[in-house]
TORKOL-4160 file (C-alpha; in steps of 0.2 Angstrom, whole numbers, padded with zeros to 4 digits, m for minus):
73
<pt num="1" X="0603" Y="0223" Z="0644"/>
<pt num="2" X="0602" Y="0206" Z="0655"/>
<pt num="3" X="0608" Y="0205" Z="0671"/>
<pt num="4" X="0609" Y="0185" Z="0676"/>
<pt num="5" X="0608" Y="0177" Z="0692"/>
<pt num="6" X="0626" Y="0177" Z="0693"/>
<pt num="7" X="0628" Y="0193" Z="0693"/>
<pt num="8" X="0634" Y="0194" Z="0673"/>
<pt num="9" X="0629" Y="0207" Z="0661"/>
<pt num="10" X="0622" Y="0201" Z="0644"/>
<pt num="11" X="0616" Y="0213" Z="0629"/>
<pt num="12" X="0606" Y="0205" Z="0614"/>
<pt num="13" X="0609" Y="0215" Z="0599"/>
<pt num="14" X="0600" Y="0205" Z="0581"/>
<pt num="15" X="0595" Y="0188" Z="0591"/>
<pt num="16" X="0612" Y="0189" Z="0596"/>
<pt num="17" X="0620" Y="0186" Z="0615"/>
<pt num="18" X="0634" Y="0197" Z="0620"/>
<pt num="19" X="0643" Y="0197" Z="0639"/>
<pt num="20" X="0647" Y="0214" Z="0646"/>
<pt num="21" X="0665" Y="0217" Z="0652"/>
<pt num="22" X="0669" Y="0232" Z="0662"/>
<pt num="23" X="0686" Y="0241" Z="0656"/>
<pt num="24" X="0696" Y="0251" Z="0664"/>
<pt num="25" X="0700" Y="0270" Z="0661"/>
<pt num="26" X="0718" Y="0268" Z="0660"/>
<pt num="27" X="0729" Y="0255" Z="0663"/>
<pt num="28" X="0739" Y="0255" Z="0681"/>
<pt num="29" X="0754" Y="0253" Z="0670"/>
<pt num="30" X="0765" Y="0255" Z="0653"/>
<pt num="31" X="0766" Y="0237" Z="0643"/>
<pt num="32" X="0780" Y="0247" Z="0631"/>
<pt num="33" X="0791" Y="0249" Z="0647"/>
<pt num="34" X="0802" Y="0240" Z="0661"/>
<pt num="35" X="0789" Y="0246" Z="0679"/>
<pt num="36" X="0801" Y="0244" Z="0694"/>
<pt num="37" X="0788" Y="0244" Z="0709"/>
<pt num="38" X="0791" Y="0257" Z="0721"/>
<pt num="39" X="0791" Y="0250" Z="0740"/>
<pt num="40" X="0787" Y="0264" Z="0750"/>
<pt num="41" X="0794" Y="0262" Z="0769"/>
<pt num="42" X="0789" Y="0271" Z="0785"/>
<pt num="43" X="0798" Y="0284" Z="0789"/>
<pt num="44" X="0801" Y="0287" Z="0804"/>
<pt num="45" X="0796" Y="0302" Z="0816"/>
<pt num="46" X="0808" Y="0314" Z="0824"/>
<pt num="47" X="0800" Y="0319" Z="0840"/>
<pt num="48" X="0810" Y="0333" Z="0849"/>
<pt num="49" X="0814" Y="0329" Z="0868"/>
<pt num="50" X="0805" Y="0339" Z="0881"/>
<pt num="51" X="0821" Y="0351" Z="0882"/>
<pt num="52" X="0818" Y="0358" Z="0866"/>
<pt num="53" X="0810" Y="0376" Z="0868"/>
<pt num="54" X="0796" Y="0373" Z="0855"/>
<pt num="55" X="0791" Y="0358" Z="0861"/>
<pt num="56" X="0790" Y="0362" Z="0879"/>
<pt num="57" X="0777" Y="0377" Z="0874"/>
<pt num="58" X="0767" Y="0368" Z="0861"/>
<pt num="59" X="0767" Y="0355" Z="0876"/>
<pt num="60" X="0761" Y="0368" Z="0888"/>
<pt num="61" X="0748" Y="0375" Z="0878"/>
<pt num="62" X="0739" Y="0358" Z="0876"/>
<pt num="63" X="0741" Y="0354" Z="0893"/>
<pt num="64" X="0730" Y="0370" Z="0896"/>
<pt num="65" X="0719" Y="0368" Z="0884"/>
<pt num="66" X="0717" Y="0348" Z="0890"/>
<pt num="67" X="0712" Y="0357" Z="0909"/>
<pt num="68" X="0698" Y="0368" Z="0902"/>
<pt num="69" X="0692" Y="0354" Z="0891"/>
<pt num="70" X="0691" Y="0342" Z="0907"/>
<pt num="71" X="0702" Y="0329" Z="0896"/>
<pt num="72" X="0714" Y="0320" Z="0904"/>
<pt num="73" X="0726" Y="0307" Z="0897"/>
């Protein structure tokens, strides 16, 4: 095997030359059908408000752990 300055891989086999192309496993996809692309969009995130009761106690508890830790925002 021959690596070239350019970076190109060649393999002599018999006094003959032959390049090195890298394949791939499996093809992103189908030839045989019709690929729609799928466009993915950001959902977006459903905060609670403060008056919900979960969030209030999640937001509590952080708070308390923030204070032990010394980190405030």
């Amino acid at each position: 095997m021959i690596e070239a300055f350019d970076g190109q891989l060649l393999v002599t086999i018999d006094e003959q030359v032959y390049s090195l192309d890298k394949l791939e496993l499996h093809e992103k996809q189908s030839k045989d059908f019709d690929y729609d692309p799928v466009i993915k969009t950001n959902k977006k995130i459903y905060i609670p408000p403060m008056s919900h009761p979960w969030k209030m106690k999640s937001f509590l508890k952080q708070q308390e752990r923030a204070h032990l830790k010394k980190r405030f925002t």
